[in-house]
Each structure stands twice: as C-alpha cells, then as structure tokens.
MARBA-3410 file (N, C-alpha, C, O; in Angstrom, 1 decimal):
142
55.9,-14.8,-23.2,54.9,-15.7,-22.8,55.2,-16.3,-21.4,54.4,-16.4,-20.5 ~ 56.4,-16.5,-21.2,57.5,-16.6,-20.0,56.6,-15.8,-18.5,56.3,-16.3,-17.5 ~ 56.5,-14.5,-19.0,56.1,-13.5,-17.8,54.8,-13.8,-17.7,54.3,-13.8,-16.6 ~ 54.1,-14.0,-18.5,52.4,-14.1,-18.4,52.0,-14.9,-17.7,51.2,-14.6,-16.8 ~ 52.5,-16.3,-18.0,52.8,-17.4,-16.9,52.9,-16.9,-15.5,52.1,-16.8,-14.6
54.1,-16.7,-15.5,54.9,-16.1,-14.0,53.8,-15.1,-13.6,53.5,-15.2,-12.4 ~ 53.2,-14.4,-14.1,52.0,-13.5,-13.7,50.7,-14.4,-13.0,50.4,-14.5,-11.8 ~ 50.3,-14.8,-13.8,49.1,-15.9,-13.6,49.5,-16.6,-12.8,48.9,-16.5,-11.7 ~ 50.2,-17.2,-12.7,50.7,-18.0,-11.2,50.8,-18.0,-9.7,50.5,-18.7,-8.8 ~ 51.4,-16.3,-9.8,51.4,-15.7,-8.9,50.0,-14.6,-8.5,49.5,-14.5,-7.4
49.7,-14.2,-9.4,48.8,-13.1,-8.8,47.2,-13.7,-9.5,46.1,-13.1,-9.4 ~ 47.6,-14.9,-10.0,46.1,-15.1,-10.4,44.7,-15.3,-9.6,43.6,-15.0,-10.0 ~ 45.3,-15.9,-8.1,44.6,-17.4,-7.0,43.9,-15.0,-6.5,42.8,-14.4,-6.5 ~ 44.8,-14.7,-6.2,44.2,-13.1,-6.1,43.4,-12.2,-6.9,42.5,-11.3,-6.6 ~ 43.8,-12.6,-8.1,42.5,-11.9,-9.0,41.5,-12.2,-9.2,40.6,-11.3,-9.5
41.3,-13.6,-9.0,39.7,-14.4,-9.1,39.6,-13.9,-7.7,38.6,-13.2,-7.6 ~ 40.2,-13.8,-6.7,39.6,-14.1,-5.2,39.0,-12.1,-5.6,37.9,-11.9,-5.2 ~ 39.3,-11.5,-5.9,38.8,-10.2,-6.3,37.5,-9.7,-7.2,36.8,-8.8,-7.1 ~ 37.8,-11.1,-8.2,36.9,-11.1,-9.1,35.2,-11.3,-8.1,34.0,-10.8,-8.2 ~ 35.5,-11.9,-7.6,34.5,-13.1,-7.3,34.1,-12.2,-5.7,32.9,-12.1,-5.3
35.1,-11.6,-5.1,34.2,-10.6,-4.1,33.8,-9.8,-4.7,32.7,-9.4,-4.3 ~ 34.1,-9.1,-6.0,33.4,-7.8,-6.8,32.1,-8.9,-7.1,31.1,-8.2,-6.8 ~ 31.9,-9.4,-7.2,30.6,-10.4,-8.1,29.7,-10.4,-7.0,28.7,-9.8,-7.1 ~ 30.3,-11.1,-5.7,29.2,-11.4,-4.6,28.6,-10.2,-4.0,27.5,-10.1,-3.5 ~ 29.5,-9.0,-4.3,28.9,-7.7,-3.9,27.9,-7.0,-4.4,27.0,-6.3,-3.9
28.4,-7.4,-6.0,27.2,-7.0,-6.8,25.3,-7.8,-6.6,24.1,-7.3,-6.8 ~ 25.7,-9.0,-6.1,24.2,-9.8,-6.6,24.2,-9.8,-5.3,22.9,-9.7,-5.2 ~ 24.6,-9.8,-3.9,24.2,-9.2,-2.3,23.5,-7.4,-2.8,22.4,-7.0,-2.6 ~ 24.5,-6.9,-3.4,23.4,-5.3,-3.4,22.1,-5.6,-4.6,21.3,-4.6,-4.5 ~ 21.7,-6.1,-5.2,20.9,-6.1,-6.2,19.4,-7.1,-5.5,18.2,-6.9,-5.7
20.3,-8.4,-4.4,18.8,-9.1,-3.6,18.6,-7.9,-2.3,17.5,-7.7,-1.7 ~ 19.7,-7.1,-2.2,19.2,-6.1,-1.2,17.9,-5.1,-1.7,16.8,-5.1,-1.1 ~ 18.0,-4.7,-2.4,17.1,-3.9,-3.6,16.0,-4.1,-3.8,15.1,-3.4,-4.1 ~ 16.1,-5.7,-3.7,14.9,-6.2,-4.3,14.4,-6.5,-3.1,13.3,-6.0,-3.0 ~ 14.7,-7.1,-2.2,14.0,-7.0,-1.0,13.5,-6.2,-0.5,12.3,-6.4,-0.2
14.4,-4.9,-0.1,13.5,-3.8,0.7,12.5,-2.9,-0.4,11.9,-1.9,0.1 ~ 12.5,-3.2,-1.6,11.4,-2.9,-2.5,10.1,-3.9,-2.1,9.0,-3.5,-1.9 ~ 10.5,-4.8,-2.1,9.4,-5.6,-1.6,9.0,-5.1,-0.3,7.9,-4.5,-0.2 ~ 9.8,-5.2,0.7,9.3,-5.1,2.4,8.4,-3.9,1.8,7.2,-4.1,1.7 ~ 8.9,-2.4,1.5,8.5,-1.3,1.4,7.2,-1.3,0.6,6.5,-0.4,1.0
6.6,-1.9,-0.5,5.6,-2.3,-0.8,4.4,-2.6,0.0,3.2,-2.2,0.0 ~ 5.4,-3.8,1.0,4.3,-4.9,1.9,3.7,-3.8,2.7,2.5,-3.7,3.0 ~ 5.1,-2.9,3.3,4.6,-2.0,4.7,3.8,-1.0,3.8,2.6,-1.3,4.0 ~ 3.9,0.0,3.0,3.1,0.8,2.4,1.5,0.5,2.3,0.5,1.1,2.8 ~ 1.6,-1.1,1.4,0.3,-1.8,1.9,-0.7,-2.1,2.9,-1.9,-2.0,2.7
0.1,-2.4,4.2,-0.2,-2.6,5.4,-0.8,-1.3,6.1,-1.8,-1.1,6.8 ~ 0.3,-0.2,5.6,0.1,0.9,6.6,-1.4,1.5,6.2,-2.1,2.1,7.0 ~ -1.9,1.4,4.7,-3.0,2.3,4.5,-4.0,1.3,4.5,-5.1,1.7,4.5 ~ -3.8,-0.3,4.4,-4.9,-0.8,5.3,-5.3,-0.5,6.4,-6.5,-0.6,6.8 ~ -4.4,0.0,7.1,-4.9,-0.3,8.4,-5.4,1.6,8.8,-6.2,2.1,9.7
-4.7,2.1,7.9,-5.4,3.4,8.3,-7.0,3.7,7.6,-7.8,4.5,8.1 ~ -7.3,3.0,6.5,-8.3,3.0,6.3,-9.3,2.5,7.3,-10.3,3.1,7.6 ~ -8.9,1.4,7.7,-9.9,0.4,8.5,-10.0,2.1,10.2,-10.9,2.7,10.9 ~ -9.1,2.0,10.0,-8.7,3.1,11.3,-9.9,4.4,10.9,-10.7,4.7,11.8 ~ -10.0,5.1,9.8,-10.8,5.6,9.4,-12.0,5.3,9.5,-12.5,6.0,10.4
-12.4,4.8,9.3,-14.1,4.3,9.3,-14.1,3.9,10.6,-15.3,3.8,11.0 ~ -13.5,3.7,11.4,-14.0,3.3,12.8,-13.8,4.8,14.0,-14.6,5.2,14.9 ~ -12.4,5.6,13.6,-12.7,7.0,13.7,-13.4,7.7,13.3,-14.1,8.3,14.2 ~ -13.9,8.0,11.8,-14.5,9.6,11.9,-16.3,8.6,11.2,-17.0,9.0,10.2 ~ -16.4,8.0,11.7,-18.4,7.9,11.6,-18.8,8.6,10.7,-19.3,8.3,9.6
-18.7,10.0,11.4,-19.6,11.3,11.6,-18.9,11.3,10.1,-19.6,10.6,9.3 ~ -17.8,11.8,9.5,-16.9,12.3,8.0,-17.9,11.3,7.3,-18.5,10.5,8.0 ~ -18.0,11.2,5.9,-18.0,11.1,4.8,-17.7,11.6,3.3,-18.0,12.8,3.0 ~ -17.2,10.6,2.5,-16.4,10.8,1.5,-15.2,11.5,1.3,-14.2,11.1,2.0 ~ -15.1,12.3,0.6,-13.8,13.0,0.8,-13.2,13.6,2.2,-12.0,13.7,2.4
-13.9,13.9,3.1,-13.3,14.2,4.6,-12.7,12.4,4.9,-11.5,12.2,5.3 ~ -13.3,11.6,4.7,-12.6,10.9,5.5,-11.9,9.4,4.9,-11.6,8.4,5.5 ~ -11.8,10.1,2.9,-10.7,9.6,2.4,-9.3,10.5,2.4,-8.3,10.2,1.8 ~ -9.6,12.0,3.2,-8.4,12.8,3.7,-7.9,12.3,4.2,-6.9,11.8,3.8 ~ -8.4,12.1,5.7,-8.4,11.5,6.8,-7.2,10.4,6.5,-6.0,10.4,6.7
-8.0,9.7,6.0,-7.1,8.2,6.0,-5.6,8.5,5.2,-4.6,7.9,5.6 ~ -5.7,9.5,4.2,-4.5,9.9,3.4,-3.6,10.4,4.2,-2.6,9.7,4.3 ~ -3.8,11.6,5.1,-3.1,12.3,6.1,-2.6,11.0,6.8,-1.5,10.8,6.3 ~ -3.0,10.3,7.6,-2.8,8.7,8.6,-1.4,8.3,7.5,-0.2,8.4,7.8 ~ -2.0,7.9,6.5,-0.9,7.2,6.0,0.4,7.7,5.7,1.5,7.4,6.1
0.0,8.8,4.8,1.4,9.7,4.9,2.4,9.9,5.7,3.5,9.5,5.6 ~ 1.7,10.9,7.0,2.4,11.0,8.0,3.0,9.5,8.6,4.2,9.6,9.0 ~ 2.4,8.3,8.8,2.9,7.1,9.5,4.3,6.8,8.5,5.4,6.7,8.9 ~ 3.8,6.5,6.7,4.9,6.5,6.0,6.3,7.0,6.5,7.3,6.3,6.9 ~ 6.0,8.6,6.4,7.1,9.6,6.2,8.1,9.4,7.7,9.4,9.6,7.8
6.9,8.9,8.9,7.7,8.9,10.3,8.9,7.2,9.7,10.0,6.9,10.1 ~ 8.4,6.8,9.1,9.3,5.3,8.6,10.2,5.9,7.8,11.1,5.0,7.6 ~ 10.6,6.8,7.2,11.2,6.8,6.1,11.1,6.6,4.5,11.9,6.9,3.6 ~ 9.9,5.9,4.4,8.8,5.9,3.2,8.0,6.8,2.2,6.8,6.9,2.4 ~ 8.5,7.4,1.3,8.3,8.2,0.4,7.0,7.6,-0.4,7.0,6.4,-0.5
6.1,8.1,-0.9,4.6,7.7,-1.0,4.0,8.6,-1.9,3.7,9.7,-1.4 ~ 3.7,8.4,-3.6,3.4,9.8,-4.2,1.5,9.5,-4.1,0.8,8.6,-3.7 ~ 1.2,10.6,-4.5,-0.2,11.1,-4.2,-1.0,9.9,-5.1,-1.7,9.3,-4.3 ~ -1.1,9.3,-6.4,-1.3,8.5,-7.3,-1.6,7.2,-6.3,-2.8,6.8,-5.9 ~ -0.1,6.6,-5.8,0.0,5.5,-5.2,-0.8,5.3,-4.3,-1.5,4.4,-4.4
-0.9,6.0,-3.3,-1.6,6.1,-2.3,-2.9,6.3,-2.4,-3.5,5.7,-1.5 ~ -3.8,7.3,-3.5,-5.1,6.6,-4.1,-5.0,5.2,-4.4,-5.7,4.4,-3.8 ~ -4.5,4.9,-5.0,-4.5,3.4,-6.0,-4.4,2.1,-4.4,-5.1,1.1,-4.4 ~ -3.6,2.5,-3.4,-3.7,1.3,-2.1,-4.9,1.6,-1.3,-5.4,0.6,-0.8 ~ -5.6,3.0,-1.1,-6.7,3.2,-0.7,-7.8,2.7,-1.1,-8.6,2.1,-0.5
-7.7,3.0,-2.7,-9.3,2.4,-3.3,-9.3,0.6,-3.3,-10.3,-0.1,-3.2 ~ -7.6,0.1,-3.5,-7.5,-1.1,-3.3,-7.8,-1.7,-1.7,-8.1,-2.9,-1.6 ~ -7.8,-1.1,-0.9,-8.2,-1.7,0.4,-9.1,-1.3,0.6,-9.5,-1.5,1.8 ~ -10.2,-0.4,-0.3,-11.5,0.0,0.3,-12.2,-1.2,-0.8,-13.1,-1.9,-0.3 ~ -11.8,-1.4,-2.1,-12.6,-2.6,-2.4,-12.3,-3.8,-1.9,-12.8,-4.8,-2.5
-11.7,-4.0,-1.2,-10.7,-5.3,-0.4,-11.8,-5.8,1.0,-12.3,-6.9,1.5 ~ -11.8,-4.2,1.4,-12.9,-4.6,2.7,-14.6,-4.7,2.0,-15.6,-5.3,2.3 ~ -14.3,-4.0,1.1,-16.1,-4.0,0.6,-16.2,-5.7,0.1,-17.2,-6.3,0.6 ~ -15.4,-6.3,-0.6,-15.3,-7.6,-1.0,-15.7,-8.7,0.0,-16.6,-9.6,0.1 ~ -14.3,-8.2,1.0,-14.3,-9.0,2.0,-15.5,-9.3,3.3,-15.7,-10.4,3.8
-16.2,-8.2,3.5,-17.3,-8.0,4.3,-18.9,-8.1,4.0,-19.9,-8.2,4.6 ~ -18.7,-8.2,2.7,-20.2,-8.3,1.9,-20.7,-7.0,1.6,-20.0,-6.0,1.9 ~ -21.9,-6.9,0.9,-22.9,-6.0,1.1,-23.8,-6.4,1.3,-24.3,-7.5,0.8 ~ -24.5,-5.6,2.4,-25.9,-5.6,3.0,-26.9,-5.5,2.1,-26.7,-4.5,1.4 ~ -28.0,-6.3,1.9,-29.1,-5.3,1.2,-30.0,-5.1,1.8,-30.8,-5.8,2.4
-30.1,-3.7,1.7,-31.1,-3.2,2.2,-32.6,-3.2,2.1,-33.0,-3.1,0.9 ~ -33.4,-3.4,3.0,-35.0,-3.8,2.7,-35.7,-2.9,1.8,-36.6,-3.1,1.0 ~ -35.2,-1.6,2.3,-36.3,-0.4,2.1,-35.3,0.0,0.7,-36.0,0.7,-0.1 ~ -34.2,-0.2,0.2,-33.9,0.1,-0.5,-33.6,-0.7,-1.5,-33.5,-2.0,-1.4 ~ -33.2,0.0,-3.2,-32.8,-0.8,-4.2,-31.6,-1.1,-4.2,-31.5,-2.2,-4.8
-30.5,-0.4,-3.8,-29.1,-0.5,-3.6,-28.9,-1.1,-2.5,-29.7,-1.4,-1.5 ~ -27.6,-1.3,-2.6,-27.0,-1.7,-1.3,-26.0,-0.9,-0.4,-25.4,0.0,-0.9 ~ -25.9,-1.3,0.9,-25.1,-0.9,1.8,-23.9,-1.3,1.6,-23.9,-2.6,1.4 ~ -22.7,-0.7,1.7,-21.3,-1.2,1.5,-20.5,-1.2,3.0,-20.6,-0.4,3.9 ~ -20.0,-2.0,2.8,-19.1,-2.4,4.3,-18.2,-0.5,5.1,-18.2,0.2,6.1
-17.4,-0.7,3.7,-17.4,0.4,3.8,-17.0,1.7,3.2,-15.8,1.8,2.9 ~ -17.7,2.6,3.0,-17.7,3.9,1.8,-16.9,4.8,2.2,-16.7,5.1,3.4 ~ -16.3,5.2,1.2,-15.3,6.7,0.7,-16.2,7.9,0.3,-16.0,9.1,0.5 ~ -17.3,7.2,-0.3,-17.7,8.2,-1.5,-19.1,8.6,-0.6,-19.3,8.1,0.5 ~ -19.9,9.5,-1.2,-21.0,10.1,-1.2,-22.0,9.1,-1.7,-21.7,8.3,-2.5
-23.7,9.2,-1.0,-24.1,8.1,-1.6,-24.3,8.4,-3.3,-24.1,7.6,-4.2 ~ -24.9,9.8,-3.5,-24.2,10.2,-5.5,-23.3,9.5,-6.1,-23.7,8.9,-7.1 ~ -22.4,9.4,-5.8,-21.2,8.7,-6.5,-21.1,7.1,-6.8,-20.8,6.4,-7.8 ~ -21.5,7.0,-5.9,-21.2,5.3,-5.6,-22.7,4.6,-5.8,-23.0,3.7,-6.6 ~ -23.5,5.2,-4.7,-25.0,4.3,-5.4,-25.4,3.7,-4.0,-26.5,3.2,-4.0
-24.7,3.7,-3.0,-24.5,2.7,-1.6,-25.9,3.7,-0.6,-26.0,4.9,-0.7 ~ -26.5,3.3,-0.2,-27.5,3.8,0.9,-27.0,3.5,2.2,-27.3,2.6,3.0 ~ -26.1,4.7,2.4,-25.4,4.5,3.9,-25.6,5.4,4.7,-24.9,5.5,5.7 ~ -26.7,6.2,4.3,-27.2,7.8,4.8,-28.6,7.3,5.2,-29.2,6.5,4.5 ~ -29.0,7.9,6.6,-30.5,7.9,6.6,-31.3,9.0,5.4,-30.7,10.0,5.0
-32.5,8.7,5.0,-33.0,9.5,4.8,-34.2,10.3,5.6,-35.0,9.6,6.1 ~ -34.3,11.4,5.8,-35.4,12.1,6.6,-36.7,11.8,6.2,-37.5,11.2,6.8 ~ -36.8,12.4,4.6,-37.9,12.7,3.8,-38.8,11.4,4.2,-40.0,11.5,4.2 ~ -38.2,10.0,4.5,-38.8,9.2,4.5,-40.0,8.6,5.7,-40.7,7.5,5.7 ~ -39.9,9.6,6.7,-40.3,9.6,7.7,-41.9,9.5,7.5,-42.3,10.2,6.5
-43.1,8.8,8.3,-44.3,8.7,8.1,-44.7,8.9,9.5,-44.5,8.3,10.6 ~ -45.2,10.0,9.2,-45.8,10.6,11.3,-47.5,10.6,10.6,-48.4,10.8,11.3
END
C-alpha cells in the first residue's frame, strides 16, 4: 500500500494533467465536427440558393428540367471547387427547398386571363406544376 501512495504522489498531479488533455482533445474534436457540419450545411445551403436564383436570371429562354440542370451543374461544380461533397438526393431536396422558398417568398401573380397562377419562379413545365408562365399562341384574336 506503501508504493501506491509513493505512486500517486508522485506521478499522479501528471496523470490527471494527461487525463484531462486526452478529455479536452476529445470534446475540442467532437465541437469541431459539429461545427464544420454545420458551416458545410449553411454553405451547401447558400450555394444552391444562390445558383438557383442565378438560374432563372441566366437561362430565361431553358425551362424545366434544362434549367433545373443548369442550376445542379452551378452547384455542384461551386461545391466540389470548396471541397464539399453533395449527393444527387440532397441537392434535389435544397433545390426544390429554395425554389419553394422564393415561390413563397415572392408571391404568386394571378393571372387575369388565367385560372392558375404565375409562380415567381418555375423548374417545372407548365403540365407539371399548373403555373401559366408560357405565352400561349392559340390565344391570339386577329
């Protein structure tokens, strides 16, 4: 019991001081983790906001799937130049979230001549969605 003492005495004020840097190491790497999961969230977020918005003000002329490519390509590539890995799923799921984000946020128009409405701003085909964002010809009265 003699040496246990003599142990603890001596080498103890060093084992806790070891203990306790292994500890701070651990819960420093674990808020690191949790942080840049967050940041990388926020930026992923950000980046296909802003490529969508970038979309619709670039390609006019695209609609629907050309120019929910569009905006996918933008993001990706901006991602990947960061070092941000981005699966196909996710990247639908922040798209349609920031295309109903701006549709929300901007209103819909209603249209006079029509029963639906105009959406701030479309992905889709007016088939799909229901939005009258296409002239029609047929409607022409000469």
């Amino acid at each position: 019991m003699d040496i246990f003492n003599e142990f603890i005495s001596t080498y103890g004020v060093t084992i806790m001081y070891a203990i306790l840097t292994a500890l701070a190491g651990l819960i420093g790497n674990a808020v690191k983790r949790i942080y840049q999961k967050y940041v990388t969230d926020k930026t992923k977020s950000d980046v296909v906001r802003t490529c969508v918005r970038a979309a619709e003000q670039l390609y006019k002329d695209l609609h629907g799937e050309e120019k929910y490519s569009k905006a996918v390509e933008a993001a990706t590539q901006i991602l990947l130049d960061k070092g941000i890995q981005i699966s196909e799923l996710e990247i639908k799921m922040l798209i349609e979230a920031a295309v109903s984000e701006f549709n929300n946020t901007f209103g819909q128009v209603i249209d006079d001549d029509a029963s639906t409405c105009t959406n701030a701003i479309c992905f889709y085909t007016p088939e799909s969605c229901g939005c009258e964002t296409y002239e029609d010809d047929d409607d022409d009265e000469t």
